[in-house]
C-alpha positions in Angstrom: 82.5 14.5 26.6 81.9 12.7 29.8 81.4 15.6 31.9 79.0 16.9 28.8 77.1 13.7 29.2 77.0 13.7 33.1 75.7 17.5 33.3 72.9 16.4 30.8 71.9 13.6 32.8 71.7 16.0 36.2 69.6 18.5 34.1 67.7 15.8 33.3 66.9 14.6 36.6 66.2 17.8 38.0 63.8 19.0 35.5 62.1 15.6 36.2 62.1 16.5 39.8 60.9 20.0 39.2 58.2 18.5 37.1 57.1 15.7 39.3 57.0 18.5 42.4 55.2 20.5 40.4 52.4 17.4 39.6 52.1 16.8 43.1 51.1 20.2 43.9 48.8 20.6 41.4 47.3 17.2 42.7 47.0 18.3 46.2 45.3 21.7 45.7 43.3 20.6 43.0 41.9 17.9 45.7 40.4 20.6 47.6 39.1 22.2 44.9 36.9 19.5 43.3 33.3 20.2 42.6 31.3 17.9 44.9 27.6 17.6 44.3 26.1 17.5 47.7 23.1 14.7 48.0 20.1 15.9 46.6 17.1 15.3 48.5 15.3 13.8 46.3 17.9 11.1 45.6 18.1 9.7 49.2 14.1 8.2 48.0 13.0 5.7 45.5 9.6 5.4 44.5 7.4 2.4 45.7 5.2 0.0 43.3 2.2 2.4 45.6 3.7 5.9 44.2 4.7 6.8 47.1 8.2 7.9 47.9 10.3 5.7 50.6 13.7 6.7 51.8 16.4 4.6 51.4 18.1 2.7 53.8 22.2 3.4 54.8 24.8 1.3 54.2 26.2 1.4 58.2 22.6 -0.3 59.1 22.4 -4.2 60.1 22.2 -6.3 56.3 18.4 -7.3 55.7 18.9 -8.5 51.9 21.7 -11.4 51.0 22.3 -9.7 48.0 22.2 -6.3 47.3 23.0 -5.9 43.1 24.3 -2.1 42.0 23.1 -1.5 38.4 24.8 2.1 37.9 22.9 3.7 34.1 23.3 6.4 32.0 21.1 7.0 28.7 20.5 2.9 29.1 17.1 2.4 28.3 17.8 0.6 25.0 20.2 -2.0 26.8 18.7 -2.0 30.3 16.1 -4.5 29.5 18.1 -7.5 28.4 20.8 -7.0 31.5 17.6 -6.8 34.1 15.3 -9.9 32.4 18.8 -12.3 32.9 19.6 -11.2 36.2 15.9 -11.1 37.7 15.3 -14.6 36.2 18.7 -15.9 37.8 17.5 -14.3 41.0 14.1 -15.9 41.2 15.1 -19.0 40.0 17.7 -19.5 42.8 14.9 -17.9 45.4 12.7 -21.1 44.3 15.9 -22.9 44.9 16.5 -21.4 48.0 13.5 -19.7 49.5 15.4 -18.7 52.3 17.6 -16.4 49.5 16.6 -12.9 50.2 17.9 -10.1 46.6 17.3 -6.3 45.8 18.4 -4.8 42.5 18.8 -0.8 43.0 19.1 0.7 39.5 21.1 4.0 39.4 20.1 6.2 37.0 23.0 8.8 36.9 20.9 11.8 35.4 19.7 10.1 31.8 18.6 12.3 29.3 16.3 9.1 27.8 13.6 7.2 29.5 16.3 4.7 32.0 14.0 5.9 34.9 10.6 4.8 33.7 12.1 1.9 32.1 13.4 0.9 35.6 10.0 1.2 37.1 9.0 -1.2 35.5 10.3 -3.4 37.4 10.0 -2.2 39.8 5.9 -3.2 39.1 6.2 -5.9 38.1 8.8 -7.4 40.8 7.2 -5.2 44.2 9.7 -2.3 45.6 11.4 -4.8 48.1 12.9 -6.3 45.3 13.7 -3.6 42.7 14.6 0.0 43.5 15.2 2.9 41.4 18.0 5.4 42.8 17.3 8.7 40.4 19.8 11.5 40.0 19.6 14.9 39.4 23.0 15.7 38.0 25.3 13.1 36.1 27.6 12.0 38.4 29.7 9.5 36.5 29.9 5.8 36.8 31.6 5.7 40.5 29.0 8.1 41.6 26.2 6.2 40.4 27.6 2.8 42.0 28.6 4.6 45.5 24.9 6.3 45.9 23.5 2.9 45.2 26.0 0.9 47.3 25.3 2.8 50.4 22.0 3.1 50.1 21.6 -0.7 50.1 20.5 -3.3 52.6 22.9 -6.5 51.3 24.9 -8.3 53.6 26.9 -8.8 50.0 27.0 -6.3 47.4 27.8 -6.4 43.1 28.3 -4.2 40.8 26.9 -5.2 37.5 27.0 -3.4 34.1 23.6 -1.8 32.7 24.9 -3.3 29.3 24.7 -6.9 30.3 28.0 -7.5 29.1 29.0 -10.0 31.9 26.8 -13.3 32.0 25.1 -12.9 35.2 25.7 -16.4 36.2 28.8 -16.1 36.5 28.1 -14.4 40.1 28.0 -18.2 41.0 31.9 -18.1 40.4 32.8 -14.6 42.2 30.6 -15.3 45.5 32.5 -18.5 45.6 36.0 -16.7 45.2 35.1 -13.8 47.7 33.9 -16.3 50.2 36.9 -18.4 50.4 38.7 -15.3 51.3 37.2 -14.6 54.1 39.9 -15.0 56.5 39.2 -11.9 59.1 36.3 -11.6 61.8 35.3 -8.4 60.1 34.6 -10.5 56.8 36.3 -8.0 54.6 36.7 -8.8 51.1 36.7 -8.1 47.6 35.9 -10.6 44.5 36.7 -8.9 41.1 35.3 -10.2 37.9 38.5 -10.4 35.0 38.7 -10.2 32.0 42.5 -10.7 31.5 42.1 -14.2 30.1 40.3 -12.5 27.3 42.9 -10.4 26.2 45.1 -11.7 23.0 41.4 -12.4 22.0 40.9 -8.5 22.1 44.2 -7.6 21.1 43.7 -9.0 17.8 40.0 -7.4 17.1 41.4 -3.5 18.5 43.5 -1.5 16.3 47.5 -0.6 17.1 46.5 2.9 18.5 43.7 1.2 21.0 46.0 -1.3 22.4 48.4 1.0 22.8 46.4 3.0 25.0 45.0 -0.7 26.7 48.2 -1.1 27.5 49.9 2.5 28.6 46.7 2.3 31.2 47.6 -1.1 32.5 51.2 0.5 33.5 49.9 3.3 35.0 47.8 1.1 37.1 50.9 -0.8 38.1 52.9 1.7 38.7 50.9 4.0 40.3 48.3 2.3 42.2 47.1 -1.4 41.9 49.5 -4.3 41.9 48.5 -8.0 41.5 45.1 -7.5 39.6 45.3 -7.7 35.8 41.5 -6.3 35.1 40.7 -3.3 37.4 38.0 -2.2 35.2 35.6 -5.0 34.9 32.2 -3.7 36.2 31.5 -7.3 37.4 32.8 -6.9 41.7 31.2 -8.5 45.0 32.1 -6.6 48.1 31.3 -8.0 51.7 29.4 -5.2 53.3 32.1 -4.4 55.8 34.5 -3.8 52.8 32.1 -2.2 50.6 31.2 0.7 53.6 35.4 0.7 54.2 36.4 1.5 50.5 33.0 3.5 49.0 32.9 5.9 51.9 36.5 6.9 51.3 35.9 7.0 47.2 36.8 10.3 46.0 36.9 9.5 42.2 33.6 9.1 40.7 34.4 9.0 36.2 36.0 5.9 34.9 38.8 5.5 37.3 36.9 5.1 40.6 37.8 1.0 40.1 41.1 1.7 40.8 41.0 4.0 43.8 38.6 1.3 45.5 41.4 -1.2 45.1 43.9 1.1 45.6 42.4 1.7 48.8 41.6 -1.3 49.3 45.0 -2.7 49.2 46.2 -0.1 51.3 43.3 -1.4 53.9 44.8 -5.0 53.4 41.5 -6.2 52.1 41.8 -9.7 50.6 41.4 -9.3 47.1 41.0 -12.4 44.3 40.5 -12.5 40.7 38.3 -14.6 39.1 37.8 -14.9 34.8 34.2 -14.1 33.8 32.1 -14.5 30.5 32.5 -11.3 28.5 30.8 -10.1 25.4 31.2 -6.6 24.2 27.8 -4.8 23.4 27.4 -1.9 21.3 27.3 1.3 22.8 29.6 1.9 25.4 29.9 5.4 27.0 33.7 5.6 26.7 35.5 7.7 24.3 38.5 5.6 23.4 40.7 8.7 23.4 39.7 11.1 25.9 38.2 8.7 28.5 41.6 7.1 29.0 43.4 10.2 29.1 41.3 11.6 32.0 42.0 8.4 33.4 45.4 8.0 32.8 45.8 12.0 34.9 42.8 10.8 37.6 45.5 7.2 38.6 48.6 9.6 38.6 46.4 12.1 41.3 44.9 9.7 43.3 48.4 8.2 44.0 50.1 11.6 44.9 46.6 12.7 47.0 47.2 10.0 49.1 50.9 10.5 49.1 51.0 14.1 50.0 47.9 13.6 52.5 45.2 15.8 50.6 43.2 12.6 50.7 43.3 9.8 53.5 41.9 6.2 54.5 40.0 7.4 57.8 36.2 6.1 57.3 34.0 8.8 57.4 31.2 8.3 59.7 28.4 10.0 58.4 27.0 9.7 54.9 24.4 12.5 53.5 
């Protein structure tokens, strides 16, 4: 019986390793085959309050903004306006505060079927082009597209990402500068400040069904286990990036659908960014863009890939230099 039981167990473990080899090579060739949409030209301009058509600035030029505020949208012309009206009040405000206070808001529209572009432009007349840019793409990228177009196309010397849907009270940026600038430790300035909404989460629990926090919480081990350690709430889109960490972590980002948070802090991490974590007024709004079932799923394969990428070397943390 014991030598039943033992043979089992070896069977066992090699299938697993058959299984697992078989994973990682499916993750390293499929990382040389992934469809990468190459920079349209039209998408490295943004169109002035005049009409006319300005190209954007890069990432690896000197900061001229303080802030620079990533607003990545798709089919958001419905929720758009009540995210941009509180953050471009908060922003003026503190500019009357602080005149010295220098903010541009780069809306990302990641190929909307709806009106987010002209809805965009709006503000873009009303507030001058200096201070609100639309970033228009041809093709639907996914979120982590959207937000690395935008982010290194901007001119902050710091850089958030912020939701389309408004869901995060944009005061609260008050509370993640504060965090990212107390961790500030190296002479490059490199550091991350992640918006959380952990403390929220027996709140949530009790409002999602069994088979949703199921999934909440298979996700949350694979994040662990695979990739990030130490952060409860990887997916918040509420994060403030020095520039010098921002241009270290988007310029390696290979993942551009839902999981892209985690292969920033993933590489990140691996960088020996400073990280912190800091609890941030949440609401959920209507109309979210994730399919509870299939989104997580795609997620749950895109944190086991990025882990054996890197592993078995079909993806690495050199910097790449240029940026089309």
């Amino acid at each position: 019986m014991d030598c039943t039981i033992c043979e089992i167990i070896q069977a066992l473990a090699i299938f697993a390793a058959v299984v697992l080899l078989v994973v990682a090579l499916i993750a390293h060739v499929s990382a040389y085959t992934m469809a990468s949409i190459p920079r349209q030209e039209s998408e490295k301009t943004f169109l002035s309050k005049k009409g006319k058509k300005e190209p954007f600035p890069s990432i690896q030029d000197q900061p001229s903004r303080d802030l620079s505020v990533i607003v990545p949208s798709y089919n958001e012309e419905l929720r758009l306006p009540v995210m941009m009206d509180e953050a471009l009040d908060f922003l003026e405000k503190r500019q009357k505060q602080d005149p010295s206070f220098t903010y541009e808001v780069i809306v990302v529209d990641d190929g909307s079927k709806d009106k987010t572009t002209e809805v965009a432009l709006k503000y873009t007349e009303r507030y001058g082009d200096d201070k609100v840019r639309v970033l228009t793409l041809v093709k639907n990228r996914g979120k982590g597209g959207a937000v690395k177009l935008g982010t290194l196309s901007c001119r902050g010397k710091y850089i958030l990402m912020a939701d389309a849907d408004g869901a995060t009270k944009f005061e609260d940026i008050i509370k993640v500068e504060a965090s990212l600038k107390d961790l500030q430790l190296q002479p490059n300035e490199m550091a991350i400040s992640c918006g959380s909404r952990a403390h929220l989460e027996k709140e949530s629990v009790a409002k999602r069904s069994v088979f949703r926090t199921f999934l909440m919480y298979a996700f949350h081990f694979l994040v662990w286990f695979f990739c990030v350690r130490g952060i409860r709430d990887t997916q918040c889109g509420f994060k403030m990036f020095t520039r010098e960490a921002a241009l270290r972590t988007f310029s390696i980002l290979h993942v551009e659908r839902w999981a892209f948070d985690v292969e920033l802090l993933y590489i990140a991490q691996c960088l020996n960014i400073p990280i912190a974590e800091v609890a941030v007024n949440w609401t959920e709004i209507e109309g979210s863009k994730l399919v509870p079932f299939w989104s997580w799923l795609q997620m749950g394969r895109d944190l086991i890939f990025i882990r054996l990428r890197y592993l078995t070397g079909a993806w690495t943390l050199e910097c790449q230099k240029k940026h089309d």
